[in-house]
N, C-alpha and C positions, 0 to 999 in steps of 0.2 A: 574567517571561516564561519564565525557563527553567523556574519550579515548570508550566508549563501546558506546556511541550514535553517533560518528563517524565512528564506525566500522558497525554499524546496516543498518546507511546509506547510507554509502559506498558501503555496498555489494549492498541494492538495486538498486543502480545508475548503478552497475558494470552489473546487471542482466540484466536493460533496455538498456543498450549499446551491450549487448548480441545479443539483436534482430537486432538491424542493422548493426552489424559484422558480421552476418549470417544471410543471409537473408533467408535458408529454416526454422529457428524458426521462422523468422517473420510470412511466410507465411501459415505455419502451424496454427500460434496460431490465424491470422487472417481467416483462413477455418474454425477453431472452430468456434471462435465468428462467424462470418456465419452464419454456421452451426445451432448455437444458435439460432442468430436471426431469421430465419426462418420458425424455432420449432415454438417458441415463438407464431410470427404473423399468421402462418399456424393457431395454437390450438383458437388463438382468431377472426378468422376469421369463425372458422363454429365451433362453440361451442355444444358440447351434452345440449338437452332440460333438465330444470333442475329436471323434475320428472322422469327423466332417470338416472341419476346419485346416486352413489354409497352413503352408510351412511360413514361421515368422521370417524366413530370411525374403520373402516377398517384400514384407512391408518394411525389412531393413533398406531395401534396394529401393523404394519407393522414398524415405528416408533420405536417401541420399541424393536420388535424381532431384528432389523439391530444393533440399537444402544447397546443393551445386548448381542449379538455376537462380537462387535467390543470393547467393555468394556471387558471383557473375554480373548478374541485375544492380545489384548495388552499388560493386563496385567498380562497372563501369561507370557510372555518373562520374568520375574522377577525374576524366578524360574531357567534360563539359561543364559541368559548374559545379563542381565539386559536391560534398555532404555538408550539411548546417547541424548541429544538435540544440541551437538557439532560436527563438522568436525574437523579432526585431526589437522588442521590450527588452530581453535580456542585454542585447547587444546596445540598448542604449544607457540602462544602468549600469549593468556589471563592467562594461570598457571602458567604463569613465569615471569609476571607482578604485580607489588604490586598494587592488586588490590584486594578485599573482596571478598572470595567465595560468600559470600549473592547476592553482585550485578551481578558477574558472572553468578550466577544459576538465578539470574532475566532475565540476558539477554539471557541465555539460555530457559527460558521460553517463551520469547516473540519470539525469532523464531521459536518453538518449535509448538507455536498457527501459525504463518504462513503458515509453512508447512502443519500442520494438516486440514486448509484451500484448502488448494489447492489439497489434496489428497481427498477430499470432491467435487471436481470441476464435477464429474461423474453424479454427482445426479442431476444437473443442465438438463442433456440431459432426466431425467423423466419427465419433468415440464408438455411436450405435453399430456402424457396420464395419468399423474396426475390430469391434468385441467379438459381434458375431462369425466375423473370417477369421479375426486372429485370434481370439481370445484374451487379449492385451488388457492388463489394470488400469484402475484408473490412475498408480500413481505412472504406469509406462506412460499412458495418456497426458502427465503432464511434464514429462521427460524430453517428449516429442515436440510439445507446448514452447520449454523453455531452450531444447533446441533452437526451436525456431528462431526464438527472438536473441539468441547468440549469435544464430550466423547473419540476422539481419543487420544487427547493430553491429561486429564485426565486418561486417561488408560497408557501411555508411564509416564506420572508422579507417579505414582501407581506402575507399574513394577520397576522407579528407589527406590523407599521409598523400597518395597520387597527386592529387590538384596543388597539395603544395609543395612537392618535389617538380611540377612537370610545368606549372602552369606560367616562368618565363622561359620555357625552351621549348619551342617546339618538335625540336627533333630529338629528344628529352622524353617526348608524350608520346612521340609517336614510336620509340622504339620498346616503351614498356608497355604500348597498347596493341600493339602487334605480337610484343613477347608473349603478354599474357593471354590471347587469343590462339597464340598457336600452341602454347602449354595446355589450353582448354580441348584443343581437335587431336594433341595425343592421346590427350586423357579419355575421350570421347571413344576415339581409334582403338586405344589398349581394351576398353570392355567391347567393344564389337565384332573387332577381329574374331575372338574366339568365337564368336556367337558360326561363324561360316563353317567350326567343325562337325559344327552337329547341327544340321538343320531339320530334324526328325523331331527337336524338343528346344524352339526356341524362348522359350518361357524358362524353362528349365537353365538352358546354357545363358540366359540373358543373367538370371539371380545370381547363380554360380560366381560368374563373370563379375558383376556388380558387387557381392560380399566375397569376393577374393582376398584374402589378407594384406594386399600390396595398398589398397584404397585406401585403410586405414590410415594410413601415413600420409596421404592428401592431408597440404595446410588447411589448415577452418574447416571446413565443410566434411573433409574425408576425418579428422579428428572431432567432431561432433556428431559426427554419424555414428564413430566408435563407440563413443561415450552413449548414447543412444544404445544401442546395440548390446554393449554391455549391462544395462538397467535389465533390458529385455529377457537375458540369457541369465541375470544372477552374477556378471563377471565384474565385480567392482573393483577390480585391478584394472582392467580396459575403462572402467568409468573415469577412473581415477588419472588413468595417462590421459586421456583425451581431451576432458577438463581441463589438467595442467598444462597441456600445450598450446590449448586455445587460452588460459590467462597467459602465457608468456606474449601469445601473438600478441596479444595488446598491450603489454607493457613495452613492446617494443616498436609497436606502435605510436603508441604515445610517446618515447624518447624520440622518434623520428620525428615526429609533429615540433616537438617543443624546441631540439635542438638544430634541426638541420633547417628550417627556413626562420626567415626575420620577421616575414611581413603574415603573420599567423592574424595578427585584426586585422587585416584588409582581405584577406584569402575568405576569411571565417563572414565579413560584410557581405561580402558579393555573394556568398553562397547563401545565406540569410536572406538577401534581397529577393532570388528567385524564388525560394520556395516560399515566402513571406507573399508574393505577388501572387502565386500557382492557388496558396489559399485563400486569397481575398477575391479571387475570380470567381473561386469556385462559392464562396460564401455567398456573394451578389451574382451565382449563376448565367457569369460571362465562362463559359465554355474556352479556352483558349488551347489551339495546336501550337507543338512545337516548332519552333521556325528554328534551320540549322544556321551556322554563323554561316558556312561559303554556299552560294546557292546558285546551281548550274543550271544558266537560263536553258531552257526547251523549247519545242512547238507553245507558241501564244494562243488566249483567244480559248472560249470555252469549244468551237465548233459544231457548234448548231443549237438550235431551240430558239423559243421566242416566247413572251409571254412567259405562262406558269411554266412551261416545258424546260425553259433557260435552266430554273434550278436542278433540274435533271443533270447536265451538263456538266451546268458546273461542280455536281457531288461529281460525276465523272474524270476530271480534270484533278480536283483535290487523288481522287483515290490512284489516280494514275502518280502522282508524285508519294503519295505514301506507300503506296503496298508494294509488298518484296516478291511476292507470285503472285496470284491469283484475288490474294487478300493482304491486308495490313497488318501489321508486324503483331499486334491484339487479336485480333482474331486469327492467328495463325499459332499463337502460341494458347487459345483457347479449343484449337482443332487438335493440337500437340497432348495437351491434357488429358482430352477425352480420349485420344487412341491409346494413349497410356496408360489411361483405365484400362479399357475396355482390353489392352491385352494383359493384363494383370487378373483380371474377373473374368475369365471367358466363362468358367466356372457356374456362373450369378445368372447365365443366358443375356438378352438382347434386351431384355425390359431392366435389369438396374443398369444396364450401361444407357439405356436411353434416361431413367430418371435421373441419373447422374448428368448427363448433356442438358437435358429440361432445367435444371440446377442453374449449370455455368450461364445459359444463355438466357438468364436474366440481366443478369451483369451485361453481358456480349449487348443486345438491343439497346440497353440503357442510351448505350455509346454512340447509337448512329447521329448521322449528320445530319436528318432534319429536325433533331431537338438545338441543335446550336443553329439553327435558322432563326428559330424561336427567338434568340438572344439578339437580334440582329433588324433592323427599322424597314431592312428592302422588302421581305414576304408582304408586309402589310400596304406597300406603296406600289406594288404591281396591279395594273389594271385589267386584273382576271378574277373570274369567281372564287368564294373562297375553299370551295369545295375543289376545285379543279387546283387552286396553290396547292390545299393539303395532301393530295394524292401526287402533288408532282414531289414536293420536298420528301415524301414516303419510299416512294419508285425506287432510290437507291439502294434503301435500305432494305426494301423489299429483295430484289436482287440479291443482296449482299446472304441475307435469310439462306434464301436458294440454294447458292452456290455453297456453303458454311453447310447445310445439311445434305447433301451430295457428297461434300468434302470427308463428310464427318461420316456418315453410315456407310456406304459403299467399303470403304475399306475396314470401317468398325462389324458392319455385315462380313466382310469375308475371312477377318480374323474369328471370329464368334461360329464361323460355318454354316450361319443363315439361310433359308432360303429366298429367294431372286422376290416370290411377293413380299416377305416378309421385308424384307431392307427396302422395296419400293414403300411399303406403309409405312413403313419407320419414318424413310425422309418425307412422307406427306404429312406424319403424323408432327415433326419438327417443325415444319411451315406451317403449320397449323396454328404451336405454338409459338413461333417467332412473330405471326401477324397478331396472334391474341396479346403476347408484349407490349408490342407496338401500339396497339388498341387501347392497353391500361395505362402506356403513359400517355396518348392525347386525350385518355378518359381525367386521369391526373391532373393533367394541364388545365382541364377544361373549367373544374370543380376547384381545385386547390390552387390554380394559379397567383391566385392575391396573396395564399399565407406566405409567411416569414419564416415560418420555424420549417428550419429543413430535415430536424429530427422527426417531426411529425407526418411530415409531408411520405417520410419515407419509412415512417410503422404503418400510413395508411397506405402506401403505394405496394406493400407487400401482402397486406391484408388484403387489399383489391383484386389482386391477381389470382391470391387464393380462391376468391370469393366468386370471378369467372372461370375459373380450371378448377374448381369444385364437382360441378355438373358434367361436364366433359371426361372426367377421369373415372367416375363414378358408373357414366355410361360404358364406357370403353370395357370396366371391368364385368358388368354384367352382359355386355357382347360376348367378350372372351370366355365368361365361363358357360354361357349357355350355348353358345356355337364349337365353343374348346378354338379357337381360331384365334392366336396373336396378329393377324393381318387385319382383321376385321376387327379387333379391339383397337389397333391403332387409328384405320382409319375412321371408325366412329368416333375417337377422340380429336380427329384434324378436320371430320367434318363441322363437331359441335364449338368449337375454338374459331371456324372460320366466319361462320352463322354470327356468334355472337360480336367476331372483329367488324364484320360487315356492320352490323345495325349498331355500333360504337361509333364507328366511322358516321354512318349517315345521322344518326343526333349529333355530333360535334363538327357537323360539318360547317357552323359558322362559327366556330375559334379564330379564325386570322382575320373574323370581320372587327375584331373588338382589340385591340395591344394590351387594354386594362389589364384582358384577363391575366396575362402575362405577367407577374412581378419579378422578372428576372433584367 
């Protein structure tokens, strides 16, 4: 045990010597903190009156939908390549050390909770408009915090007990992946139903329904909500049950890991291997999709295009095997999000539900298909201008824009009770910023293509964005308040977003003449 309490600490030592080897981590991880603090003393500095503020069982309910999404997400992976709590380093010293799998899988637990920590780091930047609707402390704030990274790490502990109960049976897998799927649509069904007796106050009968006492008693999720809930209210009796029964789930988790399969190092390999590959891709900026194991051959053949237009196509082709409606299972649970806001805050009006969308769909554009073209030798060996490649590899994602702010305001406009121009600006005012995205990463690409450091790449790629949606928002707000018009504030913000994508576009229009610029 001490060779693993030497390795725990070590690594940490190696982590914080990290930051002053490189000083763009430093400076990045001190902008957040900034950043934070800011938030922070900004929100406690002009505080909402407190007969203005929202009932905390709102954000209990919210609470609980995040953390039974992320229980679910997790621990599906079970089902496919199970959960890893190792780097392929661990898994070549520590397996090959006479050392006890038991303490092994301890110490893979305990980094297991760090990580999951820190991937919870996000929620921290709520606290501002947390405070101000709900009035919530900061220690509720980190209640929420270490929620999170319970049920995540409980869901990754979940997915390995699955993968190694299920993964030589298959009808094994498929009847606990079907069980737990349709344990998810009652549970789903139980807080909905109700919602049909009152459709006068669906807001109202959705919380209701959502912090009903029955939820509580949901494994993981619905008992860390409790515990949650309880910090909230004062109830340290509810903190206290809900705690203890999420440590039971895992000691019985972990009996089940340890005792009921044999092959726990080869199960614990293969799950290593992928996510071990998933981030060496991403480190050297090979972009990689999921390919499933059975794959149901279709219509062949991208059908139609030629030249630069092909890549058009073929993004068509791709998204028709990926997407579950309209869109892809990422942008559908990013359109999920936002109405989820947006019917939570109707309260806030149509401009925070829209800064909240501006938000997510940073991430969202990141994701399109013509940055993993980038990764790939064909763009540059097509015999078309390279102005007319870069606008064809874009076109999808353009589209995708589109459709995503349509998807997104239409029915965020009709929950909010907008007016018909006002949801029209809205979604122009979104494509606005979906092409201005767009713009800063082939601005990105153009200028930082060669560095290495992808921490940097991505304090500057956030700064950049700031630095054109500066001028545009700035407009928009002196539109709005001299006209008093939120239509005409949006669309001065989706005109000056589009101006500036344009003339982005036409100076980097020789990017796919050069690969160099490319270090991916």
């Amino acid at each position: 045990m001490k060779g693993l309490r030497y390795l725990f600490f070590t690594t940490v030592k190696n982590s914080i010597k990290e930051l002053v080897k490189h000083p763009a981590k430093l400076v990045m991880v001190l902008f957040f903190v900034l950043l934070i603090g800011m938030m922070v003393v900004s929100s406690l500095a002009a505080p909402l009156p407190t007969n203005e503020r929202r009932d905390p069982k709102e954000l209990a309910a919210m609470v609980l939908v995040l953390y039974g999404y992320m229980f679910f997400l997790g621990s599906n992976n079970g089902f496919s390549s199970g959960a890893s709590f190792y780097s392929m380093a661990d898994v070549n010293l520590l397996f090959s050390c006479p050392i006890s799998q038991k303490k092994i899988l301890v110490y893979g637990l305990v980094r297991q909770l760090q990580t999951s920590l820190l991937l919870g780091f996000f929620l921290v930047f709520q606290y501002g408009w947390l405070y101000n609707t709900y009035g919530i402390s900061i220690g509720a704030m980190l209640a929420i915090l270490l929620g999170y990274g319970a049920v995540t790490f409980c869901s990754q502990l979940t997915a390995m007990t699955i993968y190694s109960f299920t993964s030589a049976d298959e009808g094994r897998k498929r009847l606990i992946k079907y069980t737990m799927r349709g344990v998810y649509l009652v549970l789903i069904a139980a807080v909905a139903v109700p919602l049909l007796e009152n459709t006068q106050d669906l807001l109202g009968s959705a919380v209701a329904s959502a912090t009903a006492p029955w939820v509580n008693f949901i494994p993981v999720f619905g008992w860390l909500t409790a515990a949650v809930t309880g910090v909230l209210a004062g109830n340290w009796i509810l903190v206290a049950a809900g705690a203890g029964a999420t440590v039971l789930f895992v000691l019985l988790m972990l009996v089940l890991v340890t005792r009921m399969h044999a092959d726990f190092y080869e199960d614990v390999l293969k799950a290593t291997e992928v996510s071990f590959s998933a981030i060496t891709s991403k480190k050297e900026g090979q972009l990689r999709e999921t390919v499933p194991k059975n794959v149901k051959t279709g219509p062949v053949g991208i059908g139609g295009g030629s030249g630069a237009s092909a890549f058009y196509y073929k993004h068509k082709v791709e998204n028709r095997r990926a997407r579950v409606f309209l869109l892809d299972t990422t942008s559908l649970v990013f359109v999920g999000v936002i109405l989820f806001f947006s019917f939570f805050m109707r309260d806030g009006g149509l401009v925070s539900v829209f800064a909240f969308a501006t938000y997510m769909q940073i991430f969202s554009v990141s994701m399109g298909r013509w940055l993993r073209e980038l990764t790939l030798p064909y763009v540059y060996l097509v015999p078309a201008g390279a102005f007319q490649k870069l606008l064809a590899i874009c076109r999808e994602t353009f589209l995708k824009i589109c459709v995503e702010a349509v998807l997104v305001f239409l029915p965020a406009g009709l929950i909010l009770q907008a007016k018909p121009l006002e949801i029209a600006a809205c979604i122009f005012a979104r494509i606005g910023f979906g092409v201005l995205f767009m713009a800063g990463n082939i601005l990105i690409e153009r200028i930082l293509g060669t560095l290495t450091s992808k921490t940097l790449i991505l304090f500057l790629y956030f700064l950049i964005l700031v630095v054109l949606a500066a001028p545009g928002v700035v407009v928009g707000v002196i539109v709005g308040i001299f006209l008093s018009s939120t239509a005409l504030a949006f669309a001065a913000m989706a005109v000056w977003n589009l101006a500036v994508s344009v003339l982005i576009f036409y100076l980097c229009r020789d990017i796919l003449n050069y690969a160099e610029l490319n270090n991916k």
